[in-house]
BALOBA-1460 file (C-alpha; in Angstrom, 3 decimals):
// residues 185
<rec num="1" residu="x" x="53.658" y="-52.523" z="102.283"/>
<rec num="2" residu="x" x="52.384" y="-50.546" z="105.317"/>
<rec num="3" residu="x" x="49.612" y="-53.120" z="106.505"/>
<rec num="4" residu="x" x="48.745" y="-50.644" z="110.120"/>
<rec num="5" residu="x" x="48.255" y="-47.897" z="107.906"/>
<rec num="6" residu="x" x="46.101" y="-49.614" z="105.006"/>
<rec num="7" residu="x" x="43.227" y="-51.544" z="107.691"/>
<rec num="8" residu="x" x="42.055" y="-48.193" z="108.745"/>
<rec num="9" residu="x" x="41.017" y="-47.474" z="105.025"/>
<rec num="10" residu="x" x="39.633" y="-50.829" z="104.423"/>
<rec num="11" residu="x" x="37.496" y="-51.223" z="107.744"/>
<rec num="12" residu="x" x="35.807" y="-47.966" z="106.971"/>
<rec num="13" residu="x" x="35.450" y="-48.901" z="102.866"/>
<rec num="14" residu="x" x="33.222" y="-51.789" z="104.286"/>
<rec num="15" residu="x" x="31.355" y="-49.842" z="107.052"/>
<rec num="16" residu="x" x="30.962" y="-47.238" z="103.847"/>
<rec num="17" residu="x" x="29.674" y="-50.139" z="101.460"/>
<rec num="18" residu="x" x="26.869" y="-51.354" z="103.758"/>
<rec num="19" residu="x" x="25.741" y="-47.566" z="104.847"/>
<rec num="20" residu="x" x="25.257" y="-46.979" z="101.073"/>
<rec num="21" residu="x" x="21.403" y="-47.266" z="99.506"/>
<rec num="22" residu="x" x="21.661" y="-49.500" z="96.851"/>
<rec num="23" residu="x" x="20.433" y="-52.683" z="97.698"/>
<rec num="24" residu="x" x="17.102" y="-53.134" z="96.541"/>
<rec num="25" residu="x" x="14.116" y="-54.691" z="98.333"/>
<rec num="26" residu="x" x="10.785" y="-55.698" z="97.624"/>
<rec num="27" residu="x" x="8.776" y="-57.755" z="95.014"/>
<rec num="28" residu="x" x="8.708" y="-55.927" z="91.275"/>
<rec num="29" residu="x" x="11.463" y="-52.982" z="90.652"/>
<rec num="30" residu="x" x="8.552" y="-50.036" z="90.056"/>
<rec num="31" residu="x" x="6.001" y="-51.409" z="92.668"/>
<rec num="32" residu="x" x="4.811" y="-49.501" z="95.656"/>
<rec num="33" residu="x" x="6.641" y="-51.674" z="97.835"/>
<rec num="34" residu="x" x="10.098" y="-51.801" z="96.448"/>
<rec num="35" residu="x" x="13.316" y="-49.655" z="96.469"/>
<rec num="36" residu="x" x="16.556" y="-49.368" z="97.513"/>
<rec num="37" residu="x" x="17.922" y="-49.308" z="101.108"/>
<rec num="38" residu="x" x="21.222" y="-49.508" z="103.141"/>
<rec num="39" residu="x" x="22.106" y="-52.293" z="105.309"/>
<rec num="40" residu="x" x="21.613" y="-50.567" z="108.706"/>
<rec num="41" residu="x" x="19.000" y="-51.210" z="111.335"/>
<rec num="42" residu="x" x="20.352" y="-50.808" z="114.400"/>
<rec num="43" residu="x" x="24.098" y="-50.620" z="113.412"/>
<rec num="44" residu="x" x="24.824" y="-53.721" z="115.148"/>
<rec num="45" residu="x" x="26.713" y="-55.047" z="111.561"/>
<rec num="46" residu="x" x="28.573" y="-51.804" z="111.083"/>
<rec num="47" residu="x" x="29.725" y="-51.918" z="114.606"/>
<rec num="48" residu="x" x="30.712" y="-55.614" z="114.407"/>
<rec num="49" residu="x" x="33.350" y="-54.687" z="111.506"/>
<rec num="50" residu="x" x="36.988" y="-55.156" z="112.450"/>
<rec num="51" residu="x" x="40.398" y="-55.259" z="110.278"/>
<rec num="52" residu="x" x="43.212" y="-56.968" z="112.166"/>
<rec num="53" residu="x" x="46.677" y="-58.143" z="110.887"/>
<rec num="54" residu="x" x="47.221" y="-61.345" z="111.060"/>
<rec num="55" residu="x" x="50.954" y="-62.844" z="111.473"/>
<rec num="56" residu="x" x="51.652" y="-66.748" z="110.991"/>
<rec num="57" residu="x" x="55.468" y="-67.578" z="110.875"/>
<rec num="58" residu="x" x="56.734" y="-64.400" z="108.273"/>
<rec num="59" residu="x" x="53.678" y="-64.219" z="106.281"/>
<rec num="60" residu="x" x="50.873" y="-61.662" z="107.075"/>
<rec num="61" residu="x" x="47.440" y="-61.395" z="106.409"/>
<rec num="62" residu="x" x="44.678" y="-59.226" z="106.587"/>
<rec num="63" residu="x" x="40.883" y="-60.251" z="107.973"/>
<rec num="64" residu="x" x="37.837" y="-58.389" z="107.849"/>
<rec num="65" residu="x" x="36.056" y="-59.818" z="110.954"/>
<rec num="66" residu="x" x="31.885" y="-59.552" z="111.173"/>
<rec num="67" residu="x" x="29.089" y="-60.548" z="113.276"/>
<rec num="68" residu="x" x="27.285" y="-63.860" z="111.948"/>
<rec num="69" residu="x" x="24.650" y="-62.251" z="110.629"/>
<rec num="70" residu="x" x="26.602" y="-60.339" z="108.256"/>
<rec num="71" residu="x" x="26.806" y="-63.813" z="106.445"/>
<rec num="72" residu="x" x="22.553" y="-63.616" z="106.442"/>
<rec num="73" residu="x" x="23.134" y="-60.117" z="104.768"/>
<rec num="74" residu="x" x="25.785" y="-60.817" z="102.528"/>
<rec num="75" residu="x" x="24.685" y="-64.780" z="101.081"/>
<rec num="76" residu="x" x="20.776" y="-63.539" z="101.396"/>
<rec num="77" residu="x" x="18.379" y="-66.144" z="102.663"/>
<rec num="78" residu="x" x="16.499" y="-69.529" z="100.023"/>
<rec num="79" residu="x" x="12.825" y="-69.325" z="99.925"/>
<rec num="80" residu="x" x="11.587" y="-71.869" z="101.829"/>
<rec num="81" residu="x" x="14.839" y="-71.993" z="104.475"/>
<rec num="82" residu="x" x="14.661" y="-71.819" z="107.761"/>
<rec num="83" residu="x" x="11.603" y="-69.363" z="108.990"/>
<rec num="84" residu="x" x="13.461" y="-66.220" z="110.845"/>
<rec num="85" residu="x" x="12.626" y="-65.587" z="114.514"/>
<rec num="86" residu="x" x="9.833" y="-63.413" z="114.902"/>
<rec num="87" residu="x" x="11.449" y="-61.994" z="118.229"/>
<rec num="88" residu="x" x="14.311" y="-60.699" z="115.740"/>
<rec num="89" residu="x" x="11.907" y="-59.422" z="113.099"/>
<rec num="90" residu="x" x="9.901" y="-56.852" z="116.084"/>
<rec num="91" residu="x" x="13.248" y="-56.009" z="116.911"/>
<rec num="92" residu="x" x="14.060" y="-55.025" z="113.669"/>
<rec num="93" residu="x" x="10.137" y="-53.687" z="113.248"/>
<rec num="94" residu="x" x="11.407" y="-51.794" z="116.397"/>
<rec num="95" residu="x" x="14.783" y="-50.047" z="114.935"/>
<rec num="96" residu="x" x="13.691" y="-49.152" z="111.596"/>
<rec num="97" residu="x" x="10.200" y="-47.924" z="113.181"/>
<rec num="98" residu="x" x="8.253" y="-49.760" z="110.703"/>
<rec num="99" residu="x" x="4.206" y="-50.781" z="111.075"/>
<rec num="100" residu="x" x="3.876" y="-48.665" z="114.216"/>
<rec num="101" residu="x" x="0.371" y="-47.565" z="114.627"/>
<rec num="102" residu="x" x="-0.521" y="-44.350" z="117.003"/>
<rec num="103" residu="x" x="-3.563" y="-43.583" z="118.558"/>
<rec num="104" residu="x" x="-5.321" y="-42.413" z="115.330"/>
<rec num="105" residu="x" x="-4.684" y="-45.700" z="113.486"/>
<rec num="106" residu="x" x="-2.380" y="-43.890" z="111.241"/>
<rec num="107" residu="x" x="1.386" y="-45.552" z="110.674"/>
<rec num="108" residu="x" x="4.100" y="-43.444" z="112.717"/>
<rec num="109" residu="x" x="7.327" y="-42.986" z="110.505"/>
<rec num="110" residu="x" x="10.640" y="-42.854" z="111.723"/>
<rec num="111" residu="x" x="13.833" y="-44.362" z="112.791"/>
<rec num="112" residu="x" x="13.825" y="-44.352" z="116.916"/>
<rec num="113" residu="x" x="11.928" y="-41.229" z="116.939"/>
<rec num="114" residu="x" x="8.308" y="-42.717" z="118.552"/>
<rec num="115" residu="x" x="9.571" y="-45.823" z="120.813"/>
<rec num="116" residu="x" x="7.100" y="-44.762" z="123.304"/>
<rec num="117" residu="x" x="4.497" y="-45.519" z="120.519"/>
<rec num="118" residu="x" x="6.527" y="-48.866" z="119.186"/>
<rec num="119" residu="x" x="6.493" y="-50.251" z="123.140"/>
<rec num="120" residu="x" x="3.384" y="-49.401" z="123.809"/>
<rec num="121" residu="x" x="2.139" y="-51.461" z="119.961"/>
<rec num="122" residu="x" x="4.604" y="-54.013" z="121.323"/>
<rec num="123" residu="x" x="3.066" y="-54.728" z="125.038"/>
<rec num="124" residu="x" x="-0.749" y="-54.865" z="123.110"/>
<rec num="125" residu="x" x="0.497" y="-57.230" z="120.826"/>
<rec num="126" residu="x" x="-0.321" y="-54.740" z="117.888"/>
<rec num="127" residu="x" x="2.758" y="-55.339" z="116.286"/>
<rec num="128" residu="x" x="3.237" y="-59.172" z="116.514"/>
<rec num="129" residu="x" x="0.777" y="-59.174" z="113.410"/>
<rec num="130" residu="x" x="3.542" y="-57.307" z="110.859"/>
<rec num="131" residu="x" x="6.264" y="-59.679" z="112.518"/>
<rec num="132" residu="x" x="4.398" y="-62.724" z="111.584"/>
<rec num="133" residu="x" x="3.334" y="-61.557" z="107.996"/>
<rec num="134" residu="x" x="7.406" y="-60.944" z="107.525"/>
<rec num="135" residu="x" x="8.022" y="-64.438" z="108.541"/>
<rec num="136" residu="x" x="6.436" y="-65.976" z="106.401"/>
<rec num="137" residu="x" x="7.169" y="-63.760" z="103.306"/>
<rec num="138" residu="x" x="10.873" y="-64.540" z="104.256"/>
<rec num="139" residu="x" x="10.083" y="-67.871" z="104.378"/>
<rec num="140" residu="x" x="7.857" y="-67.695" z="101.176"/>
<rec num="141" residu="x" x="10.480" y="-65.350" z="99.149"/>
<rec num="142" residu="x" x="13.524" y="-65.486" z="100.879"/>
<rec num="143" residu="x" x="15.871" y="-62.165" z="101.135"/>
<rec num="144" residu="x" x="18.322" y="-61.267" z="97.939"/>
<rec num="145" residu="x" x="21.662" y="-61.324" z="98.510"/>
<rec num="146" residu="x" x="23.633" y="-58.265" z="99.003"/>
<rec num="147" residu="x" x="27.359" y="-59.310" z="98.378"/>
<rec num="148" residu="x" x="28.376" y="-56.208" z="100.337"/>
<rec num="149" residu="x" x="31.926" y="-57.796" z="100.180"/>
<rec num="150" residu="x" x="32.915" y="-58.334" z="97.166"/>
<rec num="151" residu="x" x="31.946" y="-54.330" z="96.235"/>
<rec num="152" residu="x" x="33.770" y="-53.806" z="99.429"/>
<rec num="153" residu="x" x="36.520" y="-55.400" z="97.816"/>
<rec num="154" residu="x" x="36.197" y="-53.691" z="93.938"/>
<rec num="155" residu="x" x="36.469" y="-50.546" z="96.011"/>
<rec num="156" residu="x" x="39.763" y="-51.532" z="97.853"/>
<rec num="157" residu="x" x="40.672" y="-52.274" z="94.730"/>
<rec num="158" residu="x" x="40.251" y="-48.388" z="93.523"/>
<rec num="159" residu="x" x="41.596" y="-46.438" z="96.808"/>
<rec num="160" residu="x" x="43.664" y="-43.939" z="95.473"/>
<rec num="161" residu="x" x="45.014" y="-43.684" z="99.334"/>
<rec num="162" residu="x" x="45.835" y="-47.210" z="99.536"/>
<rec num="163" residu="x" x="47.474" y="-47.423" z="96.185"/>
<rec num="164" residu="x" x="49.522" y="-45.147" z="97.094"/>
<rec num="165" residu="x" x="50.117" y="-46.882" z="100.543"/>
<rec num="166" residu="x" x="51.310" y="-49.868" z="98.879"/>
<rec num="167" residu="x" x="54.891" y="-48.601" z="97.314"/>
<rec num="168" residu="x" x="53.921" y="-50.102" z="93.538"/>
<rec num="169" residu="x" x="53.403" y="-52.948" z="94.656"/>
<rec num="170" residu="x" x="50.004" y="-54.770" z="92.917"/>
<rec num="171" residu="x" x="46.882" y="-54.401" z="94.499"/>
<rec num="172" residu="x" x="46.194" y="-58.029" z="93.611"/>
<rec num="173" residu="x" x="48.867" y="-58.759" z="95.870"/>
<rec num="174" residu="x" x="46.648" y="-57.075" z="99.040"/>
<rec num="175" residu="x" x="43.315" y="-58.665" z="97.574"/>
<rec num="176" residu="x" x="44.948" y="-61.877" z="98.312"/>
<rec num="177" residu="x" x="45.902" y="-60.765" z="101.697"/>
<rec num="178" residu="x" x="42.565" y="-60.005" z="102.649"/>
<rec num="179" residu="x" x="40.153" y="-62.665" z="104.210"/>
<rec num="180" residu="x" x="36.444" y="-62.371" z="105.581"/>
<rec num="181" residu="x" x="35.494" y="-64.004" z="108.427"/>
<rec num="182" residu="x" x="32.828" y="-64.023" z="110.420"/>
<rec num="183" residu="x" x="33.224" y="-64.822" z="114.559"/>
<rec num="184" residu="x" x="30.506" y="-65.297" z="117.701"/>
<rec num="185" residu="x" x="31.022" y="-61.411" z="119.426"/>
C-alpha cells in the first residue's frame, strides 16, 4: 500500500466534504431562516487540513490533522455551554458579510465584497448588536453537529482512485490507519 500517494486524495476528500452545502442551519427545516450551508467562513478550517504519515517502530499510520475549532464544527456546541466570544462571532459577521447595514439602512449581501461598509458598521458599533443576539442564541440553542469526518471517511471509503491505490488490499485495513487529530497551529 502506497501511503504518499493515497494522503493527497484523502486531504482533499476532507477539504471537499466541508466545502459541500449540506449542513443545515437554522430553527424549523421550511422556515425563512433555515437552509443548508458549507462549512467555510474564512477558510481558516480548510486551510488547517493536513494528512501526514506517521511511522512508529514498522507500523504506519495515517492522521488527518485540524485546527481546534474543527472539533466546534464537527461535535457541534450543547445549549446552554459555554457562551462563544462575541469578538469571534463579528469576525465571522465580518467574513460571511452578514447583518451589514449601508447608508440606506438596507442589509449589504456578500462574501468580502463591501468591507469598507462592514468596518465602517464595525467602528459605530452597528454591528456589535447581531454579534450579541448570536451569542446568546448559541448559548440558548447551541450549534448541530456536522460530523464532517465520518462522511469524510464513508467517502474514503468509495475512492475509486484509492481503491485502486491500495493493491486489493481492504479498505478497512486504511480506515484503521487513519486517525483525526486536532493540534494548536
Amino acid at each position: 500500500m502506497n501511503l504518499e500517494e493515497i494522503t493527497p486524495i484523502i486531504e482533499k476528500i476532507v477539504k471537499d466534504t466541508l466545502r459541500e452545502r449540506r449542513y443545515p442551519f437554522g430553527g424549523r427545516p421550511n422556515s425563512l431562516y433555515s437552509g443548508l450551508s458549507n462549512k467555510v467562513a474564512s477558510a481558516t478550517l480548510i486551510n488547517s487540513v493536513r494528512v501526514n504519515i506517521v511511522r512508529q517502530d514498522d507500523v504506519s499510520g495515517i492522521e488527518i490533522d485540524i485546527s481546534p475549532y474543527g472539533l466546534f464544527v464537527e461535535e457541534g456546541r450543547m445549549a446552554g455551554s459555554k457562551e462563544v466570544p462575541v469578538s469571534a462571532i463579528m469576525q465571522w459577521l465580518g467574513e460571511k458579510g452578514i447583518n451589514v447595514r449601508d447608508e440606506r439602512g438596507r442589509y449589504v449581501k456578500g462574501h468580502r465584497k463591501f468591507k469598507q461598509q462592514y468596518e465602517e458598521a464595525k467602528q459605530t458599533n452597528k454591528i456589535l448588536p447581531a454579534a450579541f443576539a448570536i451569542q446568546k442564541s448559541i448559548k440558548r440553542f447551541g450549534i448541530r453537529s456536522t460530523n464532517f469526518t465520518e462522511m469524510a471517511m464513508h467517502r474514503i471509503s468509495e475512492n475509486k482512485q484509492i481503491m485502486n491505490l491500495l493493491e486489493g488490499q481492504a479498505i478497512d485495513d486504511l480506515l484503521k490507519l487513519i486517525n483525526v487529530s486536532s493540534t494548536v497551529k
